[in-house]
C-alpha positions in Angstrom: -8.0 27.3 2.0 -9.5 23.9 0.9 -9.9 23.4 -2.9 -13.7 22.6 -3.9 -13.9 18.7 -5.1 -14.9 19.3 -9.0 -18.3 17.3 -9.6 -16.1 14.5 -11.3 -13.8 13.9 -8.2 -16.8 13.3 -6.0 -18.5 10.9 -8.5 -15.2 9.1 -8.5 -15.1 9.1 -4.3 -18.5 7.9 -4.4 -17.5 5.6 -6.7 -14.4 3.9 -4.5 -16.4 4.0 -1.8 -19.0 2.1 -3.0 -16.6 -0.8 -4.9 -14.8 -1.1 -1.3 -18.5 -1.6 0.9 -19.1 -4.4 -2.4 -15.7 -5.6 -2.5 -15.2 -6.5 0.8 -18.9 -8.0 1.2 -19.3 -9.6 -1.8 -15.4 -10.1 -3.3 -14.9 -9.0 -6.9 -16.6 -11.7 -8.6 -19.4 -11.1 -6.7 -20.0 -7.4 -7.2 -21.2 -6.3 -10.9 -20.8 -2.9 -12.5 -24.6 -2.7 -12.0 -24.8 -2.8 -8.3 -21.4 -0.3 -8.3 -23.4 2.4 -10.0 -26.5 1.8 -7.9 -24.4 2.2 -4.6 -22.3 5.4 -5.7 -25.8 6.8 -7.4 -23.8 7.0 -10.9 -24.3 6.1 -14.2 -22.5 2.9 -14.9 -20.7 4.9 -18.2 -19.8 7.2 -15.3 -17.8 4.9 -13.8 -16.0 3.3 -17.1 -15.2 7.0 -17.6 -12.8 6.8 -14.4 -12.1 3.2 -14.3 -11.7 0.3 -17.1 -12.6 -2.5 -15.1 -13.6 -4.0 -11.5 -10.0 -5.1 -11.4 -8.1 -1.5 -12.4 -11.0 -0.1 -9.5 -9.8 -2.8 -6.7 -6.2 -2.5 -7.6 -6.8 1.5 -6.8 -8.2 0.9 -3.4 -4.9 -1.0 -2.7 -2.6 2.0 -4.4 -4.6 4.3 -2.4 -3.6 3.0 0.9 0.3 3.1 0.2 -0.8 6.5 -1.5 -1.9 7.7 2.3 0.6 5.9 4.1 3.0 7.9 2.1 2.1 11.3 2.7 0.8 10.9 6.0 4.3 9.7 7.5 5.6 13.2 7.7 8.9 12.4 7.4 11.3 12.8 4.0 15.3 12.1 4.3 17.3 14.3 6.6 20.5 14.5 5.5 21.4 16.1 9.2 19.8 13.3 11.4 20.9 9.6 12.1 20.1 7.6 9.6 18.4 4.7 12.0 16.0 6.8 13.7 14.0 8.4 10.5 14.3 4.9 8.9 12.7 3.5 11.8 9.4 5.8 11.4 8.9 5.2 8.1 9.0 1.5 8.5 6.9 1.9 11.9 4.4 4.1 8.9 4.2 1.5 5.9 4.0 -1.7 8.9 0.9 0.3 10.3 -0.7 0.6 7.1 0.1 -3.4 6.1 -1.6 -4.4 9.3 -4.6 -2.2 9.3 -8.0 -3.9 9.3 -8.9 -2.2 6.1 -5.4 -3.1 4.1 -6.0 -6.8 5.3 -9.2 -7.5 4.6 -9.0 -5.7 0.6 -6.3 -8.3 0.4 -7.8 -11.4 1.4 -10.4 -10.3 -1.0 -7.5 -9.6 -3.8 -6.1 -13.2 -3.4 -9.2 -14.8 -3.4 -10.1 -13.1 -7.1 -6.5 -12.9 -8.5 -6.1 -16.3 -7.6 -8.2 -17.2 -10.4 -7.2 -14.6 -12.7 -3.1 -14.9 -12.6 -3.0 -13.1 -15.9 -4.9 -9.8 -13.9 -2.5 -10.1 -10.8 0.9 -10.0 -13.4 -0.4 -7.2 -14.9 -1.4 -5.0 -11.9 1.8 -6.3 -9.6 3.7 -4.6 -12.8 2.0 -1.2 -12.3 2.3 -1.4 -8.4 5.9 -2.4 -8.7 6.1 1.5 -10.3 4.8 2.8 -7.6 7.5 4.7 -5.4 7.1 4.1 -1.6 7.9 6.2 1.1 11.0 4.1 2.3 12.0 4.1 -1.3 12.0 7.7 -1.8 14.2 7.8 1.5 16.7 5.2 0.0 17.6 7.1 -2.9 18.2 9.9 -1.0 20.6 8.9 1.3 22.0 6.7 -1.2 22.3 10.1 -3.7 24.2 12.2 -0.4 26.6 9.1 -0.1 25.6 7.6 3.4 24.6 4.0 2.0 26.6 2.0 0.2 25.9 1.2 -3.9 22.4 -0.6 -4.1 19.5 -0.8 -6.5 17.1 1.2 -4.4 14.2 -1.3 -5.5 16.0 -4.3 -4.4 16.8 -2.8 -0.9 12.8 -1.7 -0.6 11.8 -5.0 -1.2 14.2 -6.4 0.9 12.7 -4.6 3.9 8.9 -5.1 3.2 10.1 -9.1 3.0 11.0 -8.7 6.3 8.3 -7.0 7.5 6.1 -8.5 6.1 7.3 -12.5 7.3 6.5 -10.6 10.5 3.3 -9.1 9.9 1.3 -9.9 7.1 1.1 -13.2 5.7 0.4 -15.0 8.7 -2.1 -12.3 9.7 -3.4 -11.9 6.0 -4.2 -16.6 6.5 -5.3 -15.7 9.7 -2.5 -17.9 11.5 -1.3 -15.3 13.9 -3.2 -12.3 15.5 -2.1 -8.5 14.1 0.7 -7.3 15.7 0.5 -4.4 18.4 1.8 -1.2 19.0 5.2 -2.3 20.7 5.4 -5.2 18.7 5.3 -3.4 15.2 7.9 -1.0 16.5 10.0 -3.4 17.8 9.7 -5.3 14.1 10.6 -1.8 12.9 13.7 -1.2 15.0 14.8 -4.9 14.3 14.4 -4.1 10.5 16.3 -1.0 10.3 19.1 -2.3 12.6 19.6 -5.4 9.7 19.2 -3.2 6.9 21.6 -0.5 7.5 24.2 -2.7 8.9 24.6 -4.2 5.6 24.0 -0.9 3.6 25.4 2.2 6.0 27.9 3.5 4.2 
């Protein structure tokens, strides 16, 4: 049975939905708290109530993504199953979700406002790094039942979204290269997992 939204969790939908239709029209220097509250039909106290700043609002569009990507992958650590095959889906899962149109373009608009703001970006790249992906969930599991050998789980993770993401983000994010298919982001995926577990496989 579907739990009913409280008044204050649709005000702060309305809310996100609004900031990303501004965001990505107008970039976050361009958008004012004003025209946020206008768009979600909200008191602008309404929305300091749920967020502190434009910046804590963007950065929450971005968490939510990885937030999705997370629990829609359907797959945890399967202490019973090969290890290369469920690490493949979950990178095939967070590669999806860095090459979507939507994840792109709320970057583009994050570099071009934390650009100028390097201060902002430290201080939200510290509360992202917190922020327990799928893959690293996975990682400590298999590390914890003994089938990968001693790592720091955080290193590993970010060892496999640099790969990824050489592949299919930055030159996608500068608009250098075109986003990567189907086959191709599986194949990155495959390629990935293949490197990664033939240095950690225990």
């Amino acid at each position: 049975m579907e739990t009913k939204r409280t008044r204050s969790e649709i005000k702060r939908e309305a809310i996100l939905t609004a900031a990303k239709q501004a965001f990505l029209e107008l970039g976050v220097q361009g958008t004012s708290m004003d025209m946020l509250a206008n768009l979600a039909e909200v008191s602008k106290r309404t929305i300091y109530n749920h967020f502190e700043s434009k910046e804590a609002l963007f950065m929450e569009l971005i968490t939510e993504l990885w937030t999705h990507a997370k629990q829609t992958s359907g797959l945890t650590y399967d202490p019973d199953s090969p290890l290369q095959p469920q690490l493949v889906k979950l990178i095939d899962a967070e590669i999806e979700t860095i090459s979507s149109d939507e994840y792109m373009e709320l970057n583009r608009v994050a570099f071009g406002h934390f650009f100028f703001h390097p201060e902002v970006l430290k201080k939200e790249v510290e509360r992202l790094t917190s922020f327990e992906s799928a893959i690293m969930l996975w990682i400590k599991d298999a590390l914890a039942d003994g089938r990968l050998k001693e790592l720091e789980p955080e290193v590993a993770t970010e060892q496999i979204h640099s790969l990824i993401k050489g592949r299919c983000f930055w030159c996608q994010l500068l608009q250098i290269d075109p986003i990567l298919n189907a086959d191709e982001r599986h194949e990155l995926a495959t390629q990935t997992a293949e490197m990664f577990l033939c240095r950690y496989e225990g």
